[in-house]
Wavefront OBJ file of the C-alpha trace (Angstrom):
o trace
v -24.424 -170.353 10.760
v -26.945 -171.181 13.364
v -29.763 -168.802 15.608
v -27.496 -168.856 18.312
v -24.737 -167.359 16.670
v -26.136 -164.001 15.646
v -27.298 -161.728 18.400
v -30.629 -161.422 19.368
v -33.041 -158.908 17.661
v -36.225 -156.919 19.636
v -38.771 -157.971 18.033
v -40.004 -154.192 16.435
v -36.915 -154.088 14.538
v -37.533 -157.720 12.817
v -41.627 -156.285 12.044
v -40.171 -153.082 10.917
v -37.745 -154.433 8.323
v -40.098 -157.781 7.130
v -42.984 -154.003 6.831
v -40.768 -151.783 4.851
v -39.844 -155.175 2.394
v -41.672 -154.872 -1.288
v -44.147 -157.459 -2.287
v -42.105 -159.122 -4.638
v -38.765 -159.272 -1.960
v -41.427 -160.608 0.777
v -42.263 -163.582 -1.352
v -38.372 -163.741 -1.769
v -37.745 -163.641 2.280
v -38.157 -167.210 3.157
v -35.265 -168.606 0.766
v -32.891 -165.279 2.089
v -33.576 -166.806 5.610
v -32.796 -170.342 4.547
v -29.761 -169.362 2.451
v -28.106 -167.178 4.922
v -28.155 -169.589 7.487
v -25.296 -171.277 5.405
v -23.538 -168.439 5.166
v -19.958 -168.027 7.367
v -20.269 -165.459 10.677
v -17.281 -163.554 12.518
v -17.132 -161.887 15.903
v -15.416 -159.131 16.752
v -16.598 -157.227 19.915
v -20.215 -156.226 19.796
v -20.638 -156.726 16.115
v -21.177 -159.697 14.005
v -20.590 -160.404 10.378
v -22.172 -162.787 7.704
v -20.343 -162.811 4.741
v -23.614 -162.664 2.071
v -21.193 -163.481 -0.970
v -17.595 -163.661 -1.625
v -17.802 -159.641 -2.180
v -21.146 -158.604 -0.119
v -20.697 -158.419 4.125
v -24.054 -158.203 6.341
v -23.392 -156.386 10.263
v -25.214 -156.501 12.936
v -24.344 -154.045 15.808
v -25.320 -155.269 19.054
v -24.148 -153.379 22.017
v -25.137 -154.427 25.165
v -26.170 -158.209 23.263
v -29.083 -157.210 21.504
v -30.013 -155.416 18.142
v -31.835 -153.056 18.888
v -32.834 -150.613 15.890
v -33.022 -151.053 12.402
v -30.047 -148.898 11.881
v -28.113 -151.670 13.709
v -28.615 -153.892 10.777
v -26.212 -152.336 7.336
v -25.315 -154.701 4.382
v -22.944 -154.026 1.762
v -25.062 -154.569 -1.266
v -26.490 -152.529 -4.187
v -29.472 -152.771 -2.819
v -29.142 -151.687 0.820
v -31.148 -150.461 2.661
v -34.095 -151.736 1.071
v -32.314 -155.078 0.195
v -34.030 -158.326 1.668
v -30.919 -159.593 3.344
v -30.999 -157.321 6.813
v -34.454 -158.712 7.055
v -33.477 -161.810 6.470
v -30.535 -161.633 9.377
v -33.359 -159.922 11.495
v -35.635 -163.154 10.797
v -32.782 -165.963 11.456
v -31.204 -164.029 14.367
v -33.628 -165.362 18.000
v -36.209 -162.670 18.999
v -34.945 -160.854 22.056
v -36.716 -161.070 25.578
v -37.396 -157.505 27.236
v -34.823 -156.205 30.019
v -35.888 -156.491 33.328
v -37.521 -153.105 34.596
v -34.593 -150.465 36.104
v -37.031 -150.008 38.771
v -36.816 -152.602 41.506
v -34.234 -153.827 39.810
v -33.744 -157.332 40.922
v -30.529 -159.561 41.200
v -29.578 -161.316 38.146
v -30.135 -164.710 40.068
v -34.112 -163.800 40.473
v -34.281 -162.043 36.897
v -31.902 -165.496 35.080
v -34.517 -167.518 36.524
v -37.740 -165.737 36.427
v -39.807 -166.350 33.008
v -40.403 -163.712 31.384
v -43.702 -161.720 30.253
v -45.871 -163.429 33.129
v -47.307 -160.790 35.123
v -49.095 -157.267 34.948
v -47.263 -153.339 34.681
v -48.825 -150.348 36.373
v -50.450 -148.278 33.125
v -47.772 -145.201 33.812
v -44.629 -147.630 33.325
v -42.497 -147.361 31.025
v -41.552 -150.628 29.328
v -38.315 -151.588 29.620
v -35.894 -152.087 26.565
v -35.257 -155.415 25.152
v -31.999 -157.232 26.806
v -30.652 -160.553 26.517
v -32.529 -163.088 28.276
v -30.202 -164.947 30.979
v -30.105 -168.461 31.915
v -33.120 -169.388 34.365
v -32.044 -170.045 37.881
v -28.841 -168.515 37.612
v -27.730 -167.352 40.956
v -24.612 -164.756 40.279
v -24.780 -161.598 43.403
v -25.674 -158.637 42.376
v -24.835 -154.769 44.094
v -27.335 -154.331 46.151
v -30.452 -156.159 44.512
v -33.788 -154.193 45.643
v -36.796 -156.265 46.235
v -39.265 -155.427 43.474
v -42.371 -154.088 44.400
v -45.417 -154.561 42.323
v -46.495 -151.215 41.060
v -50.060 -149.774 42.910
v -52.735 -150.739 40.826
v -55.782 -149.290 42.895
v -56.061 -146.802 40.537
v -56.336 -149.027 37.284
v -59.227 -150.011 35.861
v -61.445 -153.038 36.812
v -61.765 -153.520 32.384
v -59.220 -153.336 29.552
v -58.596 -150.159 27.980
v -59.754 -149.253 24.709
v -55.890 -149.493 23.346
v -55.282 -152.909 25.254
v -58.463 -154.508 23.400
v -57.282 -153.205 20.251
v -53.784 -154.861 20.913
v -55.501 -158.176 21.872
v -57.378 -158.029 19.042
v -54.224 -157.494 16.724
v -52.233 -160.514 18.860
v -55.546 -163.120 17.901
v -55.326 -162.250 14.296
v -51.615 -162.491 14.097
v -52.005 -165.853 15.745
v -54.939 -166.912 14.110
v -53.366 -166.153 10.875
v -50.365 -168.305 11.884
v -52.833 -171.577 13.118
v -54.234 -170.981 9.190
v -51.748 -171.285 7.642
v -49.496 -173.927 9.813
v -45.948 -174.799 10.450
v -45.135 -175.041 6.756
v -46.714 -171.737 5.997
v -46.275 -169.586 8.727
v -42.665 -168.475 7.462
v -40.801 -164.971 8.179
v -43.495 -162.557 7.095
v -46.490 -164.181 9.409
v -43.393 -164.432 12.133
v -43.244 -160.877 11.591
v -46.875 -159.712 11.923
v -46.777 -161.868 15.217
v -43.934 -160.198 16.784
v -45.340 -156.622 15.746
v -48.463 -157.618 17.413
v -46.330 -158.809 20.507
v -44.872 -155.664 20.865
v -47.461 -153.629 20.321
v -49.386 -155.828 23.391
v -46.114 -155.519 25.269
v -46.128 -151.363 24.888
v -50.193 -151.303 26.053
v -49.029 -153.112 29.126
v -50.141 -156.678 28.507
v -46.827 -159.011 29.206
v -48.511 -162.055 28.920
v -49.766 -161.763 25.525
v -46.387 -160.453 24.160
v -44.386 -163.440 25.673
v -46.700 -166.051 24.441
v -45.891 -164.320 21.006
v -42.131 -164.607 21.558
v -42.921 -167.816 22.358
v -44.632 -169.224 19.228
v -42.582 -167.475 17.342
v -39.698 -169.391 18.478
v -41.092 -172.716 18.401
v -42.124 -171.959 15.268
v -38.865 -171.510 14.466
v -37.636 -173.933 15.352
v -40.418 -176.434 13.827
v -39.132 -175.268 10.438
v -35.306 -175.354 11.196
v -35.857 -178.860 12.130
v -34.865 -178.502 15.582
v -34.226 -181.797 17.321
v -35.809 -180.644 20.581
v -38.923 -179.020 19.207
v -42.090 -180.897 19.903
v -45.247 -179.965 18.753
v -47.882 -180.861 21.668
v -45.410 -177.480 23.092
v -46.409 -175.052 19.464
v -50.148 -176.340 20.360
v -50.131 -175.406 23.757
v -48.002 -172.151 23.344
v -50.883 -171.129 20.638
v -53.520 -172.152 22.704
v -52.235 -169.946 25.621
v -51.358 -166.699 22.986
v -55.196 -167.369 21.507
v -57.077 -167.632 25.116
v -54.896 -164.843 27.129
v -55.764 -162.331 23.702
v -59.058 -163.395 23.918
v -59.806 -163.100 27.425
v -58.622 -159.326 27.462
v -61.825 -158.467 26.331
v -64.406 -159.834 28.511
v -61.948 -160.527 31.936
v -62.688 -157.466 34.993
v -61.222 -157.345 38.008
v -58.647 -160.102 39.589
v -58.802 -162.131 36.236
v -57.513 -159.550 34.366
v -54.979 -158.973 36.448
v -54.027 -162.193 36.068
v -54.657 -162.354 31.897
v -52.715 -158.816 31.652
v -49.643 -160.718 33.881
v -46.505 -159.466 35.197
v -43.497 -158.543 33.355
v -41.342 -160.506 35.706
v -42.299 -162.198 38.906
v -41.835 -159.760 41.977
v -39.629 -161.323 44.395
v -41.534 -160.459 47.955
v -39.620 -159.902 51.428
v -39.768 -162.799 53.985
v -38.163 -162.019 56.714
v -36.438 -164.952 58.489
v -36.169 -168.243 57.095
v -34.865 -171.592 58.808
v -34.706 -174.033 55.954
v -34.041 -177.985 55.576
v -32.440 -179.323 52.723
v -34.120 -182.039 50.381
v -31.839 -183.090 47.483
v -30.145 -181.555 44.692
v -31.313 -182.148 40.928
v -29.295 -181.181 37.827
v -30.582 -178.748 35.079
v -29.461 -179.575 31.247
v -31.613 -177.101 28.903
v -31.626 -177.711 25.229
v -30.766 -174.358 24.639
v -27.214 -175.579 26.574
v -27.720 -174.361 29.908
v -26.482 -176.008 32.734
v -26.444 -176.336 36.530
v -27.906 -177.656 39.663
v -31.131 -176.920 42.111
v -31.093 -177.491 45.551
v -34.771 -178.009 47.516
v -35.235 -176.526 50.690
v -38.226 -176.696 52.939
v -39.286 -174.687 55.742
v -41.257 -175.850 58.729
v -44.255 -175.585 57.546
v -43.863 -177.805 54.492
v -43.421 -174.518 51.860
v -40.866 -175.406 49.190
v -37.933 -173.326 48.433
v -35.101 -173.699 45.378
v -31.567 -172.162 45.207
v -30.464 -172.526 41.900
v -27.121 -172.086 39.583
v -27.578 -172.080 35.660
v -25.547 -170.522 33.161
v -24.287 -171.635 29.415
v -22.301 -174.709 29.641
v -24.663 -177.855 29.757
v -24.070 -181.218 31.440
v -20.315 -180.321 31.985
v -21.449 -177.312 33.989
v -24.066 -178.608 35.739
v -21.772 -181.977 37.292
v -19.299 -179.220 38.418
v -22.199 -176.763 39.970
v -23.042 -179.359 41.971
v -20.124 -178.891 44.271
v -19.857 -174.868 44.008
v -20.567 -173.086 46.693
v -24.643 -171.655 47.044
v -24.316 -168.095 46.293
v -27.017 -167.096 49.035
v -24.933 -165.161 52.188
v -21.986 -166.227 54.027
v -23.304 -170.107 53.636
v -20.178 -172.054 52.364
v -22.208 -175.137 51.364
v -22.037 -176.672 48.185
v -25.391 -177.507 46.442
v -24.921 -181.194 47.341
v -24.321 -180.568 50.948
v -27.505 -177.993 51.118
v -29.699 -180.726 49.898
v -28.584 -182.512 53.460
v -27.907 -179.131 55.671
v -29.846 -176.329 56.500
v -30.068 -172.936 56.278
v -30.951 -169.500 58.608
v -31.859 -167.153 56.325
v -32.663 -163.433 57.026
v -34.042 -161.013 54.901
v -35.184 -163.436 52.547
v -36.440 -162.290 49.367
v -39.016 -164.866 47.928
v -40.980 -165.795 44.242
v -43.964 -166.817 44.202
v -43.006 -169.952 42.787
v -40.090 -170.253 45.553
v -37.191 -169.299 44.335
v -34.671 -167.706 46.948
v -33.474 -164.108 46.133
v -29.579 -163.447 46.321
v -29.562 -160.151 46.830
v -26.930 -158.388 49.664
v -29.502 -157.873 52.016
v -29.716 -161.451 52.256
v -27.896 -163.557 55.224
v -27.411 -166.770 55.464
v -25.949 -169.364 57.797
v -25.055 -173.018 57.779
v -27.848 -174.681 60.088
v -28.640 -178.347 61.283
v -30.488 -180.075 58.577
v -33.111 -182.599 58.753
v -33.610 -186.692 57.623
v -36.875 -187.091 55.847
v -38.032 -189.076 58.670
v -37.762 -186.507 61.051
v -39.990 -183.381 61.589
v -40.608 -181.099 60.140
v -39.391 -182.711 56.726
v -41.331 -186.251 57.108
v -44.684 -184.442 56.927
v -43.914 -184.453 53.081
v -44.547 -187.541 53.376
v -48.126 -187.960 54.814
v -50.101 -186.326 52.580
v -51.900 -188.875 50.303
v -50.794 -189.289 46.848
v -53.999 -188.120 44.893
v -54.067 -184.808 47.231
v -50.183 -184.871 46.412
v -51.020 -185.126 42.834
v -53.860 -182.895 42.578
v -51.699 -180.159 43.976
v -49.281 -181.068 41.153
v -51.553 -180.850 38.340
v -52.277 -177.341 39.460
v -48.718 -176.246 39.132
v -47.405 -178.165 36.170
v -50.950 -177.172 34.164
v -50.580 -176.068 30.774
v -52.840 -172.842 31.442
v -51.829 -172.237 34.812
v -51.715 -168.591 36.182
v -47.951 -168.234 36.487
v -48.459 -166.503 39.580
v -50.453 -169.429 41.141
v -47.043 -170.640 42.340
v -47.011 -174.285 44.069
v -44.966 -177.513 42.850
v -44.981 -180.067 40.968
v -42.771 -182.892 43.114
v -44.043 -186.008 44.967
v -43.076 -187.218 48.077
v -44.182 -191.114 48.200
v -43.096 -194.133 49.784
v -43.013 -196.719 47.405
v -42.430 -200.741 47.003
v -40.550 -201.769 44.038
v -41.569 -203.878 41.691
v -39.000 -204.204 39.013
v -38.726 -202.632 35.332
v -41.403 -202.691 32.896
v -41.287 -201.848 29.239
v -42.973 -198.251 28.045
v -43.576 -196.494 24.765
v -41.106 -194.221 26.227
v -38.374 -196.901 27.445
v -37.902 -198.465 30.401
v -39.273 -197.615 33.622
v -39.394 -199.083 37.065
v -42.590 -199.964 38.065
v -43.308 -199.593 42.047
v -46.539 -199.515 44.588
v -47.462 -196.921 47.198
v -50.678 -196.364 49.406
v -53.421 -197.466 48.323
v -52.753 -199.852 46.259
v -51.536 -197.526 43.042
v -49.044 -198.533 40.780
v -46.672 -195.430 40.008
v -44.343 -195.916 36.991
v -41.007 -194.141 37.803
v -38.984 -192.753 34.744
v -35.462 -191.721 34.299
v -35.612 -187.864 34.633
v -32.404 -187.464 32.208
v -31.078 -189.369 29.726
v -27.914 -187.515 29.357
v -25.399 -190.262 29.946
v -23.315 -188.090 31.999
v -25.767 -188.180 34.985
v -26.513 -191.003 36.876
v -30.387 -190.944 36.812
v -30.708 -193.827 34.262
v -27.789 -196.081 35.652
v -29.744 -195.493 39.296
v -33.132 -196.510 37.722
v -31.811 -199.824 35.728
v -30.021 -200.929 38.970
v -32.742 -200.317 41.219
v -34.886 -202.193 38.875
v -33.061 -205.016 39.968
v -33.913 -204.967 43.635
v -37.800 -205.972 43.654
v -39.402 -205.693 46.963
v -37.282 -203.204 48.154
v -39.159 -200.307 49.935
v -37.919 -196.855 50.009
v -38.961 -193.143 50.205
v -38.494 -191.199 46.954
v -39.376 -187.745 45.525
v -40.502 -187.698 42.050
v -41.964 -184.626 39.475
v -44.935 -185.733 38.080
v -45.151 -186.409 34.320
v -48.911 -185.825 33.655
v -50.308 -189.383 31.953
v -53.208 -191.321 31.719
v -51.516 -193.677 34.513
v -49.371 -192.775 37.826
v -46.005 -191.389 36.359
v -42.517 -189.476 37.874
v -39.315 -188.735 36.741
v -37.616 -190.325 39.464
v -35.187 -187.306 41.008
v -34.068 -188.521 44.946
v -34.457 -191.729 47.171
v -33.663 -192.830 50.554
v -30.280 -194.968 50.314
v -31.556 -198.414 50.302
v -29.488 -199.261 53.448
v -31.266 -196.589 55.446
v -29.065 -194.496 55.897
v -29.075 -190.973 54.481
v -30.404 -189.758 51.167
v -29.486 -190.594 46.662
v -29.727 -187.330 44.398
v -30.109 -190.020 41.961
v -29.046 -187.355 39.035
v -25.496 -186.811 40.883
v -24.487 -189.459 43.258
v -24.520 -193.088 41.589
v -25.717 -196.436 43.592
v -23.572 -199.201 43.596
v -25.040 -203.271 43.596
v -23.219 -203.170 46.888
v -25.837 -200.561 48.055
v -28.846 -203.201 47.134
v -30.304 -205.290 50.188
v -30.047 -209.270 49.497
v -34.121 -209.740 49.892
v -34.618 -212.294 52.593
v -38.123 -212.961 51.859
v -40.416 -213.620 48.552
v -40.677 -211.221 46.376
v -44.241 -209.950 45.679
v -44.467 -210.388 41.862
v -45.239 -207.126 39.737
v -48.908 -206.071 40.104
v -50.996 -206.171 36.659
v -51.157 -203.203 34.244
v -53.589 -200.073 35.183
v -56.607 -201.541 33.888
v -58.766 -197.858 34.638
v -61.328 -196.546 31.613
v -58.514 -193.535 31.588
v -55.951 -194.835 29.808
v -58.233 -196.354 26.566
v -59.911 -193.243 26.593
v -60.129 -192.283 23.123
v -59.604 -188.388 24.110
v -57.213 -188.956 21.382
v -59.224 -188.790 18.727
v -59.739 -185.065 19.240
v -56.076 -184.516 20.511
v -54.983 -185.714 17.226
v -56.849 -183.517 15.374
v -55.999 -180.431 17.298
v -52.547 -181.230 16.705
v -52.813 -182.023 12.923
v -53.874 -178.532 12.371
v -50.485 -176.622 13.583
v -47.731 -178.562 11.307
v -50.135 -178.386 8.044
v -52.532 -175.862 9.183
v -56.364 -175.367 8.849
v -56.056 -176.945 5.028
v -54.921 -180.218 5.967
v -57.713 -180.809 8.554
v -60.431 -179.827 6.130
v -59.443 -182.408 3.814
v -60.212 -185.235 5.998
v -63.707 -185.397 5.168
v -66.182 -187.293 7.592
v -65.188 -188.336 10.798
v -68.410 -189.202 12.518
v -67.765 -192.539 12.991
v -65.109 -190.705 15.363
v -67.585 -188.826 17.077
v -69.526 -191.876 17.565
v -67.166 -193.411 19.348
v -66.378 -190.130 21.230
v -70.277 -190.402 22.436
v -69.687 -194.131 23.511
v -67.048 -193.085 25.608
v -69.121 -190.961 27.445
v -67.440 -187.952 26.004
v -70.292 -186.028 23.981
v -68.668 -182.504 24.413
v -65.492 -183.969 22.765
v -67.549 -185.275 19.842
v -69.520 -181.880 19.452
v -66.209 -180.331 19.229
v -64.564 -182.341 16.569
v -67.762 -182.772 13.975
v -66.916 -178.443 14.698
v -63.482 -178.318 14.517
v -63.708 -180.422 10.863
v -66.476 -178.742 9.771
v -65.030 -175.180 10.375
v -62.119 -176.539 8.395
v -63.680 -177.229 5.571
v -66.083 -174.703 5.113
v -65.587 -172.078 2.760
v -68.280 -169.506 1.225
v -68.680 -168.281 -2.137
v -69.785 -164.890 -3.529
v -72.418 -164.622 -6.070
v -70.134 -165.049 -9.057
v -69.015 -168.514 -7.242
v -65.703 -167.198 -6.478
v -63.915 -168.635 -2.989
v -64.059 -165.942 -0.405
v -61.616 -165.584 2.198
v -61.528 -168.755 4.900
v -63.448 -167.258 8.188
v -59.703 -167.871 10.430
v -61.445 -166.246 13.233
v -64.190 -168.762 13.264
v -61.710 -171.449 13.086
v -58.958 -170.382 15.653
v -61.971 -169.961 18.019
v -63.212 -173.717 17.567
v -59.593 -175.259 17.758
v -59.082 -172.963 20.767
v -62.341 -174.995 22.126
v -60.788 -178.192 21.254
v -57.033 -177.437 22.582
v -58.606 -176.648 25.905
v -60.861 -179.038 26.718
v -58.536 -181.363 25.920
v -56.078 -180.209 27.906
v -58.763 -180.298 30.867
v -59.905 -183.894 29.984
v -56.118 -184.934 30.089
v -55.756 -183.381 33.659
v -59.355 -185.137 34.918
v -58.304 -188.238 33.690
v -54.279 -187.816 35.665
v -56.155 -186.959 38.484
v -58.400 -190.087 38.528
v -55.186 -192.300 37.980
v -54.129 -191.841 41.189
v -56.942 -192.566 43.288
v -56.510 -195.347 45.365
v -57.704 -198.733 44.118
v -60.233 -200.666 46.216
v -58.934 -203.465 47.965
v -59.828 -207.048 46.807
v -62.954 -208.952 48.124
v -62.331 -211.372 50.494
v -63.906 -214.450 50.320
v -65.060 -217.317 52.554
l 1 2 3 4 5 6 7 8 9 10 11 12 13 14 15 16 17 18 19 20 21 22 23 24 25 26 27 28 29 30 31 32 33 34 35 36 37 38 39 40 41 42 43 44 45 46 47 48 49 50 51 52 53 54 55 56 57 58 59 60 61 62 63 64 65 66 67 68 69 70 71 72 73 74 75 76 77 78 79 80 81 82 83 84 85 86 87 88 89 90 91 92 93 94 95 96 97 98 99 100 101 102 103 104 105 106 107 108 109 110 111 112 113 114 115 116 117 118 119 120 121 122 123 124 125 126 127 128 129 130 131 132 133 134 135 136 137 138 139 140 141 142 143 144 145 146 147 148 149 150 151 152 153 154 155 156 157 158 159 160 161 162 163 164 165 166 167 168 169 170 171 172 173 174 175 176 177 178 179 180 181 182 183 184 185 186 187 188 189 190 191 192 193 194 195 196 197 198 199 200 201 202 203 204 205 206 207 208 209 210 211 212 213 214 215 216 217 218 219 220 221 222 223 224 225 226 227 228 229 230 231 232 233 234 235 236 237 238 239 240 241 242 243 244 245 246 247 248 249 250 251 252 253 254 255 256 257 258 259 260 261 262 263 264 265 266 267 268 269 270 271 272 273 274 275 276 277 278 279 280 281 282 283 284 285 286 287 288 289 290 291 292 293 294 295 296 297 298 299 300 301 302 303 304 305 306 307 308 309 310 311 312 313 314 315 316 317 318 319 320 321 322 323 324 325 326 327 328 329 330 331 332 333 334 335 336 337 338 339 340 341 342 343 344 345 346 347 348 349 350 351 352 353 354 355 356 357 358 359 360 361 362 363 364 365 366 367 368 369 370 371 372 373 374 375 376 377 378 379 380 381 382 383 384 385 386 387 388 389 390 391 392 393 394 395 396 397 398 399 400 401 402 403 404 405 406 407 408 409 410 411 412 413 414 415 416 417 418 419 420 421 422 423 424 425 426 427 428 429 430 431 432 433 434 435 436 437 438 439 440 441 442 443 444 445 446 447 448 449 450 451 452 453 454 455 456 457 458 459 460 461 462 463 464 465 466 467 468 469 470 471 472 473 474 475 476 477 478 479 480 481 482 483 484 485 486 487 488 489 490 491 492 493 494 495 496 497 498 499 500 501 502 503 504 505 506 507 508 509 510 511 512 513 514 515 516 517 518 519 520 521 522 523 524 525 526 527 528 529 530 531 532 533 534 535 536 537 538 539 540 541 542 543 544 545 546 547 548 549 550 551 552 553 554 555 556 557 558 559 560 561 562 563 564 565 566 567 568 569 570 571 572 573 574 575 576 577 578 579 580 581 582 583 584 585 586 587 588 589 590 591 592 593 594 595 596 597 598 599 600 601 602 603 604 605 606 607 608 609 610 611 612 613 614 615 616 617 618 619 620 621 622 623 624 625 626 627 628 629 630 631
């Protein structure tokens, strides 16, 4: 049996079973979890079975997709209810997401693909029950989808209530708790006391906080299921973000809290008329096994649109998405052909981070596209690459306001230089303006799309020139993922994910090819930053023991300090020391390790590393001075 065969659970159920569990079947909860996931599941309808023993059946009633009372949850033991195995099912079953809100109610294309818990609630609504959560960018019509309106919050107050402090307050213990005690020991009971907390921040109206603690929860999860995708520079920054939003509840006023309460789903906003120009089409492969395609569109002022199409079915889907028709109006264009056409839109229903709306109230027509060398598209184009890049590092932040919007592509014109070898694998190594050196990586490694098979044959054209779009991979050096090009004849566009190049396609150079420029030789990328990155990220699989054993490390922070980075060597001689302090009471007994003291330090140290890291990306791509000529 695996997560994704048992229905989801809301995330009060799971606390209220793990809450009602004796002390003796808690300590027992762990190896339940573990042993039912061997166990043997059947399906029938809305319920799902998990045969305990040979004699001993567990169900879970999910109508609608989601568990969503205790009650739902019966086993067939001696014990029941106040056996440990519905809590276990609860624990190994994925934590649901909340329904979108029945007022405003959106299409299922803008609530698949909107992230959930990201944004504010008015104080008088109602919280909407937990649902399944739907592939993102899933673009299925819906009756008549309503533009959501964010509710009026004139009214509200410029500080967080008494009952919203107390929730943050009970979301920063839950996740200091869990930073304490680490991967390894932050098993189904401290899972628990986080979703509880989640849900309690959820019910006082702070969205944010509650899906940061759906979040760790599942990574954490998946850390200890051994989850080939899990990574855990994504558990540090999903605590960091649960620890600073709770925090921040309590001193934020005004617009900042607005924006540390968040929204329970973005609002998708009217915009009128729209006259759109198609870009290029990139597939989407999730490792939960979603698949599909997203088509760019820009309008004529530069702002970037997506239409997107993702649903269960991974790599297979998204290859035959591809060629499905947009569902946005009467527009019979496939996904492919969008990324080359254009579109007349009218009553366009807009994200904030550009997604297009699908609603009925939305028309659209098949339009004269664009090349990217003709207006209004080839503006893209002319913006430097460290403005470009700057405006990327804004969007693709790790602590970004998820309302900020923007994106996180580059639009460059590049010279190839051939492949060069990477801790990551191979890249192709090119040169834009001013001099930089950008290192272009495959954006999928799936071999069912064509992005690597592009890359390694391109890589074998040095010298040739072409115009590309890229999403930048934040680094201590110039990095994409390498997701369209200009055909290298000239002549129309390569979604390099989809459509695959031929040696044909590569021009025979007919002059010397400029050999590879040297490395990025910047201070960025020896910066020893890592030093403290390390440490941060030692805590979370082993927790706040395994960091206090390492005993001095100032010959660390000395280094740190020759660097030029004081601040990062003030914050690790904390960090260590915090971990491996304890007090004693006057009978020289241990007392209880101050986790507040050291979430708040790590918390330091996760985001000022996480700044640093951004500075130094930034830096990387300014342009490099050219050489001195001499007489």
């Amino acid at each position: 049996m695996t997560a994704a065969q048992l229905p989801p659970v809301a995330p009060e159920v799971t606390a209220t079973l793990v809450e009602e569990l004796s002390p003796r079947l808690r300590k027992r909860l762990d190896a339940a979890v573990t042993k039912l996931g061997a166990r043997p599941t059947h399906r029938d309808g809305d319920t799902v079975t998990i045969a305990v023993d040979e004699e001993t059946d567990l169900r879970m009633h999910a109508p609608g997709g989601v568990v969503a009372t205790a009650d739902a949850l019966t086993c067939g033991c001696l014990l029941a209810p106040a056996c440990v195995h519905r809590a276990a099912a609860a624990c190994a079953a994925p934590a649901a997401d909340p329904a979108p809100d029945p007022a405003g109610q959106e299409t299922p294309s803008e609530a698949a693909s909107a992230p959930h818990a990201d944004g504010t609630a008015s104080e008088s609504t109602t919280p909407a029950p937990y649902g399944t959560a739907p592939a993102p960018d899933s673009t299925t019509p819906a009756p008549d989808a309503t533009v959501f309106t964010p509710p009026d919050n004139t009214s509200a107050p410029d500080v967080a209530s008494p009952a919203q402090r107390v929730a943050a307050d009970a979301v920063w213990s839950a996740a200091a708790a869990v930073l304490e005690a680490g991967v390894e020991g932050a098993g189904a009971v401290a899972q628990a006391a986080l979703l509880r907390a989640a849900h309690t921040a959820r019910l006082q109206h702070l969205p944010r906080a509650a899906g940061a603690g759906l979040s760790v929860v599942t990574l954490l999860r998946a850390a200890r299921a051994g989850d080939p995708s899990y990574r855990t520079p994504d558990l540090v920054t999903a605590l960091a973000e649960l620890l600073g939003t709770a925090h921040r509840v309590g001193t934020a006023s005004g617009a900042e809290l607005a924006a540390v309460r968040g929204r329970a789903r973005r609002p998708y906003s009217p915009d009128g008329s729209l006259r759109l120009y198609g870009l290029f089409t990139e597939p989407v492969v999730t490792d939960s096994g979603h698949g599909g395609a997203r088509t760019w569109v820009a309008g004529p002022d530069g702002r970037l649109c997506t239409v997107g199409d993702v649903a269960p079915g991974g790599v297979g889907r998204a290859l035959g998405v591809a060629d499905r028709a947009v569902r946005l109006g009467e527009s019979a264009l496939t996904h492919r052909e969008l990324g080359r056409a254009g579109l007349a839109v009218s009553g366009a229903t807009v994200s904030p981070d550009g997604r297009l709306g699908a609603g009925k109230g939305v028309k659209a027509v098949t339009a004269r596209g664009a090349a990217w060398t003709e207006p209004p598209l080839a503006a893209l184009w002319e913006t430097p690459p460290l403005q470009q890049a700057v405006r990327a590092l804004r969007a693709t932040s790790r602590y970004a306001d998820p309302d900020a919007g923007g994106s996180d592509l580059l639009f460059l014109d590049v010279e190839l230089r051939g492949a060069v070898r990477d801790p990551g694998g191979t890249c192709l190594l090119a040169s834009c303006d001013g001099g930089i050196a950008v290192r272009l990586a495959v954006a999928d490694d799936d071999p069912a799309l064509a992005h690597r098979d592009n890359l390694m044959l391109l890589a074998t054209a040095p010298g040739t020139r072409l115009r590309i779009i890229g999403r930048l991979l934040p680094a201590l050096h110039p990095r994409l993922a390498l997701l369209a090009c200009s055909h290298p004849t000239g002549e129309g566009t390569i979604d390099l994910g989809f459509d695959r190049l031929r040696r044909a396609d590569l021009p025979v150079p007919d002059a010397p090819v400029h050999p590879a420029p040297p490395e990025p030789g910047d201070s960025g990328a020896n910066s020893p930053l890592h030093l403290l990155e390390r440490r941060v990220e030692q805590t979370v699989p082993a927790g706040r023991a395994a960091l206090g054993m390492l005993g001095d490390v100032s010959a660390e922070a000395r280094r740190l300090r020759r660097a030029g980075l004081p601040t990062a060597a003030g914050l690790l001689a904390a960090l260590c020391a915090s971990a491996a302090r304890r007090e004693r009471d006057a009978f020289g007994r241990l007392l209880p390790a101050d986790t507040d003291g050291f979430a708040t330090h790590w918390l330091a140290a996760a985001r000022y590393t996480s700044a640093v890291s951004e500075s130094l990306c930034a830096a990387a791509w300014e342009p490099r001075p050219e050489p001195a000529v001499t007489g």
